[in-house]
TORLO-246846 format. One record per atom (N, C-alpha, C): x, y, z; residue in one letter. Coordinates in steps of 0.1 Angstrom, whole numbers, plus 5000, padded with zeros to 4 digits. Layout:
<sites>
XYZa ...
</sites>
This chain:
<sites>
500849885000x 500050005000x 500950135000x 500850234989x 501550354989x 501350415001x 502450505006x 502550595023x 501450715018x 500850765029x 500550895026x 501150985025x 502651005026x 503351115016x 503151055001x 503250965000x 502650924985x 501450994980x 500750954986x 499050984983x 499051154979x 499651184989x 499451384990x 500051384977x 501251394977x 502251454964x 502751574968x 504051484974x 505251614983x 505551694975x 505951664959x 506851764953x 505651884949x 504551824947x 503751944943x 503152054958x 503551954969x 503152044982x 504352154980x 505252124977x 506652234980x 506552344970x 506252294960x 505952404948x 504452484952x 503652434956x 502252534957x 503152594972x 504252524983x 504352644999x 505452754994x 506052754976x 506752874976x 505552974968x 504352954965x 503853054961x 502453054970x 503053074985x 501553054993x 500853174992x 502053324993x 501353464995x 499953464982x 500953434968x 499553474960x 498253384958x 498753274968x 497353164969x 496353214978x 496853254984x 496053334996x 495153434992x 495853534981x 495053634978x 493953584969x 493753464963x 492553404959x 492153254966x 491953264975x 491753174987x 490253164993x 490053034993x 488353085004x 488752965017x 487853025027x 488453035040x 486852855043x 487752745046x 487152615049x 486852625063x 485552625069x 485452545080x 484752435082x 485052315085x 484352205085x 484452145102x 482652125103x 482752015118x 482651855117x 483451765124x 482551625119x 483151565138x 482351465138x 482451395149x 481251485157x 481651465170x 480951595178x 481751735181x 482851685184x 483751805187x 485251845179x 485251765163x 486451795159x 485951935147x 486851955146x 486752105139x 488152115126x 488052155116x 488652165104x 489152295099x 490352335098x 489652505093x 491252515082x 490952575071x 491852555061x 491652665049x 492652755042x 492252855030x 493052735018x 492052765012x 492252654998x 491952784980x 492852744976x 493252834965x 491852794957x 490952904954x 489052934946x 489552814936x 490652864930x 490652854916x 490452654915x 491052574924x 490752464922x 489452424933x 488452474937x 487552404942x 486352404938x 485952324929x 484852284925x 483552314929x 483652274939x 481952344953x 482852304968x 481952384975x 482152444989x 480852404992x 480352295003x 479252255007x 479252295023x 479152345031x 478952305046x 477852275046x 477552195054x 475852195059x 475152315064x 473952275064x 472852415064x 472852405080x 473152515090x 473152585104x 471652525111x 471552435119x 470952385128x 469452505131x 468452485134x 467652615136x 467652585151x 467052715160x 467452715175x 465852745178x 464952705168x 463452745174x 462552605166x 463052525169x 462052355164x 460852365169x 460552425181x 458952405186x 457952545182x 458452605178x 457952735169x 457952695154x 458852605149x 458752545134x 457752435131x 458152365144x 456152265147x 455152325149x 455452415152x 453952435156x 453452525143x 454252605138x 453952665127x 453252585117x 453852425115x 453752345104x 452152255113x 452152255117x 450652165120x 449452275124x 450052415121x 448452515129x 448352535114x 449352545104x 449352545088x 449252425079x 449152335082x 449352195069x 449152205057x 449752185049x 449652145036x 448452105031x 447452165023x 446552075015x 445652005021x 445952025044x 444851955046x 444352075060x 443352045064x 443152145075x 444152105087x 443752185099x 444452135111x 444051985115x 445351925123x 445151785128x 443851785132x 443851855143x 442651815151x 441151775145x 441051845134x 439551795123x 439651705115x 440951615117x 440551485114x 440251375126x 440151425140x 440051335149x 438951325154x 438151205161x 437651205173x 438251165185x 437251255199x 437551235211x 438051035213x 437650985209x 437950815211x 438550765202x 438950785196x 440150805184x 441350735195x 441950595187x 442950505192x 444250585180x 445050625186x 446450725177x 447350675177x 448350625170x 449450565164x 450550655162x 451450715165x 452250815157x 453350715155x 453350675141x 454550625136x 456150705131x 456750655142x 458150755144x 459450695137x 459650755129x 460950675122x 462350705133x 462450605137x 464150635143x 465450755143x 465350795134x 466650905128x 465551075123x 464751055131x 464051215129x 464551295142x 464651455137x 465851535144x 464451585148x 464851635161x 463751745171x 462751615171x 462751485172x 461651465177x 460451465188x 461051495196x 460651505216x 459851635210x 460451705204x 459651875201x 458551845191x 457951795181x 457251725172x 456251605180x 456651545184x 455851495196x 454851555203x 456051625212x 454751785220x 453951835210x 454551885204x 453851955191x 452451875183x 452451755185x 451451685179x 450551685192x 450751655201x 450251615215x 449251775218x 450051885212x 448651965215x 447451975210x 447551945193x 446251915190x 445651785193x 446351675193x 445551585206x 444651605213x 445151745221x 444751755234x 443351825235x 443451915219x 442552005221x 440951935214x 441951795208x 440051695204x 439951605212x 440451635226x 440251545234x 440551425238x 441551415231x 442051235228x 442751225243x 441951105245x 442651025258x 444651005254x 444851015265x 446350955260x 446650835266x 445750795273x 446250605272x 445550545257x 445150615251x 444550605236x 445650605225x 446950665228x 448150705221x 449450655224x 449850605209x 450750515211x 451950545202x 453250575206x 454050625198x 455350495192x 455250425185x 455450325174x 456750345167x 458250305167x 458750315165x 459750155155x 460150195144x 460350035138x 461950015147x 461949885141x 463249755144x 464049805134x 465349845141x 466749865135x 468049745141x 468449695132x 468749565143x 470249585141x 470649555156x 472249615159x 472249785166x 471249825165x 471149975167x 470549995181x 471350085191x 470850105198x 469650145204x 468850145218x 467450165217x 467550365215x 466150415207x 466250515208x 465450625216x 465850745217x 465950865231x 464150835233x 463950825247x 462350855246x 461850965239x 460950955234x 460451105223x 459151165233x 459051135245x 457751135248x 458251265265x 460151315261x 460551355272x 459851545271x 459151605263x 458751675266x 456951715268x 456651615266x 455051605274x 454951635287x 454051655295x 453451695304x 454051575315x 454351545328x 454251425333x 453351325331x 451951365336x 451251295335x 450951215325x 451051265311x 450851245300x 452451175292x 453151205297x 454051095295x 454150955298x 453250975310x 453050815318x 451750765310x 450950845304x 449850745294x 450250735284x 451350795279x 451050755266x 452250665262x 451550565255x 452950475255x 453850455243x 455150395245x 455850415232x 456650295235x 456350235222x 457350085217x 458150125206x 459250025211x 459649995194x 459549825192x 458949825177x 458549745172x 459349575171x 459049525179x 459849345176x 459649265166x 459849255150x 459049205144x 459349035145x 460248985154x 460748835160x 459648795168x 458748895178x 457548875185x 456848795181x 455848685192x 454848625182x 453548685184x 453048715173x 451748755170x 452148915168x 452848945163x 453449075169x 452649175153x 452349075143x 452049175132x 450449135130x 449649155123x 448049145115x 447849185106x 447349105097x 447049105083x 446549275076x 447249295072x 446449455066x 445749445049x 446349365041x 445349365026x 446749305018x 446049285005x 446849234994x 447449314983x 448549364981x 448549494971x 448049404956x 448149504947x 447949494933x 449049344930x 449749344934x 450849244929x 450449104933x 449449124941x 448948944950x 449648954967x 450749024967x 451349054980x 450749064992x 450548944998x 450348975014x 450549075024x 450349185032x 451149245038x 450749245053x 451249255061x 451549205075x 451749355079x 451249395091x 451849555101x 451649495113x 452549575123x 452549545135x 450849605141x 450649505147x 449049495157x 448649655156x 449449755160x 448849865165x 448749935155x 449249955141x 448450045133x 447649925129x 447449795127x 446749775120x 445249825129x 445049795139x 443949825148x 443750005150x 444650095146x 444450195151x 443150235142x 442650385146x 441850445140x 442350565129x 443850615137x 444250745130x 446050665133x 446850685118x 447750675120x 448550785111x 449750815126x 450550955116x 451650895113x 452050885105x 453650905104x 454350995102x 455650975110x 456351115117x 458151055114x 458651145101x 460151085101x 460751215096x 462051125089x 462751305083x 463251255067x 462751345058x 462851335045x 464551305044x 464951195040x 466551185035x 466851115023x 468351115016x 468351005008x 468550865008x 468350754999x 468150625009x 468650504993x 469750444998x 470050404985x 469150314977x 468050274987x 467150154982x 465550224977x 465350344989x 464150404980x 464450534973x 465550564972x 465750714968x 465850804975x 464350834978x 464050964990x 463350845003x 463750835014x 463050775025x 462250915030x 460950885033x 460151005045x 458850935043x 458150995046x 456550965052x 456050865052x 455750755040x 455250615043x 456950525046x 457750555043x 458750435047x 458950395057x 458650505069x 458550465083x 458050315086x 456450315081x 455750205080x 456450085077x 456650065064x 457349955056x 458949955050x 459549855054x 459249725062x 459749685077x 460149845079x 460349815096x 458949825109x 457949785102x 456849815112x 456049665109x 456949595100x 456149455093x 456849325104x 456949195094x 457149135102x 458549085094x 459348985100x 460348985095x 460548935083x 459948855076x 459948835065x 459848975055x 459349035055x 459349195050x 460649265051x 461449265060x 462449265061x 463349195056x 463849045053x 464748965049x 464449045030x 462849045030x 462949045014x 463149185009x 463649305014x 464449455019x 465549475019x 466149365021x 467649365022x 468249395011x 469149505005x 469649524993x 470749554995x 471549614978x 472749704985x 472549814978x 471749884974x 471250014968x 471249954957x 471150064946x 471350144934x 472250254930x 473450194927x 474550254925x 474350384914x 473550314904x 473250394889x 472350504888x 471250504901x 470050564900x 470150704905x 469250764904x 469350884913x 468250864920x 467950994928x 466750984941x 465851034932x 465251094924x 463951114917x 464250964905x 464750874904x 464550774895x 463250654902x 461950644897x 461250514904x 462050384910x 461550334925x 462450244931x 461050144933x 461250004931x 459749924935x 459549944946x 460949944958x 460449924970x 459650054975x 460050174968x 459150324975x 458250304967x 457550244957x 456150244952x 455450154962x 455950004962x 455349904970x 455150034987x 455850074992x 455650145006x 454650265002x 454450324993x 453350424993x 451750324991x 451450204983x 450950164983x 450250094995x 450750045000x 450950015016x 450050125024x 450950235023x 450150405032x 448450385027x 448850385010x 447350415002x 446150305008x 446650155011x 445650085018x 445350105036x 446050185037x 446150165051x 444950325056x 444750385044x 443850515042x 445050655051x 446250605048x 447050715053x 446550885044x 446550975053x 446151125043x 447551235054x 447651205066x 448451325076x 449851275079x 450751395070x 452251315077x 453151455087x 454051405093x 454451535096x 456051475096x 456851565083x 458351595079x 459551625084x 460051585084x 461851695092x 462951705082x 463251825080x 464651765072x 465451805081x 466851735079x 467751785090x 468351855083x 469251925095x 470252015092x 471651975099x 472652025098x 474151915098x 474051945115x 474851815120x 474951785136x 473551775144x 472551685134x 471951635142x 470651765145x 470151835140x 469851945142x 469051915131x 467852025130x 466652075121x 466652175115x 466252185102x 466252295094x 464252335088x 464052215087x 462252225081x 461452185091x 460352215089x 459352065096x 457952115087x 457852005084x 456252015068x 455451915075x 453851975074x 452851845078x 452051925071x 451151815071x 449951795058x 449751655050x 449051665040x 449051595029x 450251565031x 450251375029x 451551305024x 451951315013x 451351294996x 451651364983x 452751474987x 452251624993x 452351754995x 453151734996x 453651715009x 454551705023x 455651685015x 455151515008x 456651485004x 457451524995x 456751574985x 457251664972x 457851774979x 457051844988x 457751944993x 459251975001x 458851835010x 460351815017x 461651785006x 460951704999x 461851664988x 462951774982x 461951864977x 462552024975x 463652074984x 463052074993x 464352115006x 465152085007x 464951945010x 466251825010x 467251874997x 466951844985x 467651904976x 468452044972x 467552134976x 467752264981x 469252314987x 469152174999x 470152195006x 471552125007x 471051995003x 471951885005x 472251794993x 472051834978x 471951814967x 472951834963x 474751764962x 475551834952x 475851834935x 475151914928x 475951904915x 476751964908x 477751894897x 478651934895x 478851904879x 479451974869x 479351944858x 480551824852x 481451814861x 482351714860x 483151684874x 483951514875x 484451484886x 485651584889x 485951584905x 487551634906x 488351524912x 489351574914x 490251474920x 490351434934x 490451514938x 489751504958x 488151574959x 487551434969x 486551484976x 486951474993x 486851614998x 487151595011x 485451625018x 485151475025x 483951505033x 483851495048x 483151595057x 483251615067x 481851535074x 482151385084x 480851315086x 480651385102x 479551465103x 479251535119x 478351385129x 478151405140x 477451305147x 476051375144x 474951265146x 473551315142x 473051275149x 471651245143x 470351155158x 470751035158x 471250975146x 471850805144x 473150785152x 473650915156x 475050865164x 476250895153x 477450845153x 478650855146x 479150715144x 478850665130x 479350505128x 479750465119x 479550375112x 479650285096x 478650345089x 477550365094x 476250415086x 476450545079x 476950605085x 477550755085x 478350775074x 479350685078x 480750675069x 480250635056x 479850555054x 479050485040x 478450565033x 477350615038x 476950735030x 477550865026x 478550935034x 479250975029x 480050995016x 481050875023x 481750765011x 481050744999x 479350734996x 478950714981x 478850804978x 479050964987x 478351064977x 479851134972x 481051084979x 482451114972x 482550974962x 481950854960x 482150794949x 481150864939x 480450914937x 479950954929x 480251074923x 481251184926x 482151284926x 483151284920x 483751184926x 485151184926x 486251084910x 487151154907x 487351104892x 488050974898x 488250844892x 488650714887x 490150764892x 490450644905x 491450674909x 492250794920x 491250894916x 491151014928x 491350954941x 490851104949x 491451034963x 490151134975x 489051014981x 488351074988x 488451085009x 488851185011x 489051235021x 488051225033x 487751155043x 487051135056x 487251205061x 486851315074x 486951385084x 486051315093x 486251195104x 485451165111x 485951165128x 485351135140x 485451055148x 485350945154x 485250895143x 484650755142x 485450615152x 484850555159x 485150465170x 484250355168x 482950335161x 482350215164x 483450155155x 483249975161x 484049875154x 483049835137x 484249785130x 482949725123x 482149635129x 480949575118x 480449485121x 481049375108x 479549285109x 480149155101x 480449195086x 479749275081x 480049285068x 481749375065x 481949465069x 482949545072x 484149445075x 483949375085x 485049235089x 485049145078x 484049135068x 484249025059x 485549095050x 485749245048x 486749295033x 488249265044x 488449235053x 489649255060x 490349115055x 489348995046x 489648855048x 490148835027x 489748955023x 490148995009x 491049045002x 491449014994x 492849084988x 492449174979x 491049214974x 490949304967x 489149364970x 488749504964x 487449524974x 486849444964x 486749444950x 485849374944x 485749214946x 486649184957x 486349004952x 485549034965x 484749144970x 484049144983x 482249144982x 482149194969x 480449224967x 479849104965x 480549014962x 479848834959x 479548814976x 480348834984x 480248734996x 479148825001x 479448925000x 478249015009x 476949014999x 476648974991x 475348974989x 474948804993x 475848724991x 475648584999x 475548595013x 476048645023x 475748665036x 474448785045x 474748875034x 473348975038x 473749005052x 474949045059x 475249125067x 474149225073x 474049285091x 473449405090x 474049525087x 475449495086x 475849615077x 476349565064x 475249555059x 475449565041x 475949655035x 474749715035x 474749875029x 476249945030x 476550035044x 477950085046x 478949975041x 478949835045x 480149815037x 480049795022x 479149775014x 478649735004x 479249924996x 478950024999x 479550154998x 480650144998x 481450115007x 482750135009x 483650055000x 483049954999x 483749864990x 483949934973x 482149984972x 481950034955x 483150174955x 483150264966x 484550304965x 486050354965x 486350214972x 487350184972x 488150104959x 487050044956x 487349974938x 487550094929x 487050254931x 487050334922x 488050454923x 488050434936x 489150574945x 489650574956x 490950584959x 491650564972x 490950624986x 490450554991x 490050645009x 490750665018x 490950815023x 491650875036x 490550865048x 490950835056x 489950815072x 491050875078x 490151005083x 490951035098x 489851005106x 489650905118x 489150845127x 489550835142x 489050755148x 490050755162x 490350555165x 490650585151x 490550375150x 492050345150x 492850255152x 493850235151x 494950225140x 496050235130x 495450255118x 496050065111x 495950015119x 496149905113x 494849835111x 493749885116x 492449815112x 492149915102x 492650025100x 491750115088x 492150025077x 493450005077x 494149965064x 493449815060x 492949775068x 492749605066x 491349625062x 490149755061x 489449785051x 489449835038x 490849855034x 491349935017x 490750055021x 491450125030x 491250255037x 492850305046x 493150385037x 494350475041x 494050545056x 494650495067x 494350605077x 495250755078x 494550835085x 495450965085x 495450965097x 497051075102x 497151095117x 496651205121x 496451335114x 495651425117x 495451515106x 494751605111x 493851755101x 494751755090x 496251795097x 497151855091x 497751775078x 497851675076x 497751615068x 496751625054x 494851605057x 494051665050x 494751835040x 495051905049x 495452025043x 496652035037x 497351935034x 498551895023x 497851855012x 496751785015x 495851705002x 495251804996x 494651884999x 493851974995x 494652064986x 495952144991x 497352214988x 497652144976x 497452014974x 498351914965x 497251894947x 495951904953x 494951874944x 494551974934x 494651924921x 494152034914x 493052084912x 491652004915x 490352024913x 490051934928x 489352054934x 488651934946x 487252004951x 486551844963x 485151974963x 485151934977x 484452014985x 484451984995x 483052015004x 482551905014x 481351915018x 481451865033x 479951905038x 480151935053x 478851875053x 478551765066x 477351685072x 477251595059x 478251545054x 478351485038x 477651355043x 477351275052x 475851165052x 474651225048x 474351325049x 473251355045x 472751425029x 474051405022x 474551465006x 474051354997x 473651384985x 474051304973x 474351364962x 475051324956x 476351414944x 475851334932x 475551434920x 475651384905x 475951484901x 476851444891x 477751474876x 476751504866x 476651604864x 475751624850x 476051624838x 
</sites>
C-alpha cells in the first residue's frame, strides 16, 4: 500500500508552499465540523474547488417550526378535524428524525384540544437491528401524559406481533404490527432523506418494512442502486406508498435535517404534499451538482440523531464515489470509533474490494449497505479516514488512515480540482 506522503504529492506540496502569498490572495476560508467536537479549518486556492458545501446551520426554534407546520398543513386542514375524542392514535416515528421529543409535544397539542385520551396513544417506532434503543420522544409531554401514553419499538421476532392488513395489486400479502393495523388514525412522523434502496426515505417508509414482520424485512435487504438517482422510480418506495394508500393514510408530519443532528424544516399535511415538498428542501440543501468529477472529495461526517458510525461513513463515502474521478482520492473527516460489524470484517479477509460484493450479497450482513458502499468505492478511489481507530484496522478495510487535520490540508494544497462538503451523510452528488 503506497504511504501517505505518497498519496498527497510532496513535490507538488513544496511547489504550491513557495507560492502560498499569491494563493492566499484567491483563497476561500474552509470550515468544516465532523464527529461531535472535531473541527477543520483550512484556506484553499478558489481556483481549484469545484463546490464548497457545509451543511445548512441547525435552527434554534423546532417548537415554533412545529407548531407553525401543524396550525398550517399542507392541503389539509388542522390535525385536530381529522380526529375523534375516542380515536385510538398511532404516531408512527421513524428512528433518525431530528427534534423529535419537540414534534411529539407538538402533535400532543392538538390531541389534546380533540380530546384524545392519552392512554388512547401510542407512539410506534420500527426495528433497526444492531442499533441502539432510541431517546424517549415522549420526554417533553406533560408528566402525567408521558405516563399514558405509551411508546414501543417494534419486535417483528415477537409472536403474534404483526396482522393482516390487505393484498397489494401484485397478489402480496402484507403484515403491520398489531397497532396500526387496529388503530383508527395513524401519523407518520420521520425526516425526508436520501436512501439508496428508496431514493428519498420519508412519510410512508416509516411503515414499511420496519413496522412488518420479518419476512418483510429479509425480502428488503439490498445493496442500493449504485446507477439511479433519488427522483429515479424504486419498487420498493412504490410497493411502501401503496401500503400508506391501503392503510387510508392522508396526515404526515416531515423533518429535514440540518448538519449535527439538528433541524432545518418541519412540513405536515397531505402525504403527496408534504413529500414533494420536503423533497425540494432536501435537495435545496443537500443536493450536490457538479458538471464534472475532481480529484479529491474531502467529506466532513458530523454526529446526528443516528449517532457516529459505519452508517454514516458509508453514506458519505457514496456521495464522494459519485464525485470523485477514477482513481482520485476521497477524504473522511470523522470521529469514528464504532468497530465494524460483520459485513465490514468480511473485506479484512480479501485481497481486493471487488472480490467482496459476491460474499456480501451471499451473507446479507446488517451492515450491508455501509460496507457494500465502501467497497463500491474503494474499487473506484483511494479512501483517507481520519478516525480514532487504530490505523492498522483502517488499512485492513482498503482505507488509508490519517494521523491528523494536518495532513487533509496537504491533500487539499496538492489537488488540482477538489470539492468539499460538510454533514456529507446526508449529501447526494451527481455529475451532469
Amino acid at each position: 500500500m503506497p504511504s501517505i506522503r505518497d498519496l498527497i504529492g510532496c513535490s507538488q506540496y513544496l511547489t504550491l508552499t513557495g507560492t502560498h502569498l499569491v494563493a492566499l490572495q484567491q483563497s476561500i476560508p474552509i470550515l468544516l465540523r465532523y464527529g461531535a467536537t472535531g473541527e477543520f479549518s483550512a484556506e484553499v486556492d478558489a481556483a481549484r474547488v469545484s463546490v464548497f458545501r457545509p451543511g445548512p446551520t441547525p435552527r434554534g426554534d423546532v417548537a415554533h417550526l412545529v407548531s407553525q407546520a401543524l396550525g398550517s398543513p399542507i392541503d389539509l386542514p388542522p390535525l385536530d378535524q381529522a380526529l375523534v375524542p375516542d380515536d385510538k392514535v398511532v404516531i408512527a416515528l421513524d428512528r433518525d428524525t431530528p427534534g423529535a421529543a419537540e414534534v411529539v409535544a407538538g402533535i400532543w397539542s392538538y390531541l389534546e384540544r380533540r380530546d384524545i385520551d392519552p392512554t388512547n396513544v401510542t407512539i410506534l417506532q420500527p426495528v433497526a437491528v444492531g442499533a441502539k434503543t432510541p431517546v424517549d420522544p415522549r420526554s417533553l409531554l406533560p408528566i402525567s401524559v408521558q405516563q399514558a401514553v405509551a411508546w414501543k419499538v417494534h419486535d417483528p421476532l415477537k409472536e403474534d406481533c404483526c396482522g393482516y392488513l390487505a393484498t397489494t395489486t401484485k397478489g402480496e400479502p402484507i403484515y403491520l404490527a398489531k397497532e396500526l393495523v387496529e388503530a383508527d388514525f395513524v401519523l407518520p412522523v420521520g425526516a425526508t432523506s436520501y436512501d439508496p434502496l428508496l431514493g428519498y426515505r420519508g412519510t410512508n417508509s416509516v411503515i414499511y418494512p420496519g413496522l412488518s414482520n420479518i419476512e418483510a424485512l429479509r425480502k428488503t435487504i439490498g445493496q442500493g442502486h449504485l446507477e439511479l438517482s433519488p427522483r429515479e422510480e424504486r419498487p420498493l418506495r412504490q410497493l411502501v406508498d401503496e401500503i400508506a394508500w391501503l392503510m387510508g393514510v392522508q396526515f404526515c408530519v416531515q423533518v429535514v435535517a440540518s448538519d449535527s443532528g439538528g433541524v432545518l424544516e418541519v412540513l405536515a399535511g397531505s402525504t403527496d404534499a408534504v413529500f414533494k415538498r420536503s423533497r425540494q428542501k432536501l435537495d435545496d440543501n443537500w443536493l450536490v451538482t457538479m458538471p464534472e468529477r475532481v480529484e479529491t472529495v474531502v467529506v466532513a461526517v458530523s454526529t446526528d440523531v443516528s449517532g457516529h458510525g459505519w452508517n454514516q461513513i458509508g453514506r458519505a463515502v457514496a456521495t464522494a464515489r459519485q464525485l470523485v474521478k477514477r482513481g482520485g482520492r476521497i477524504v473522511i473527516l470523522s470521529e469514528l470509533e464504532e468497530q465494524p460489524g460483520d459485513g465490514l470484517s468480511l473485506l479484512r479477509r480479501e485481497e481486493y474490494p471487488e472480490d467482496c460484493l459476491q460474499p456480501l450479497r451471499d451473507e446479507s450482513p446488517v451492515d450491508l449497505i455501509p460496507a457494500t458502499q465502501i467497497v463500491n468505492a474503494a474499487s473506484w478511489a483511494r479512501i483517507l479516514l481520519l478516525s480514532r481507530h487504530p490505523p492498522e484496522l483502517v488499512e485492513e478495510l482498503f482505507i488509508y488512515p490519517l494521523e491528523d487535520s494536518t495532513e487533509v490540508t496537504r491533500i487539499l494544497e496538492s489537488s488540482r480540482t477538489c470539492a468539499i462538503l460538510g454533514g456529507a451523510q446526508h449529501t447526494f452528488g451527481i455529475v451532469e
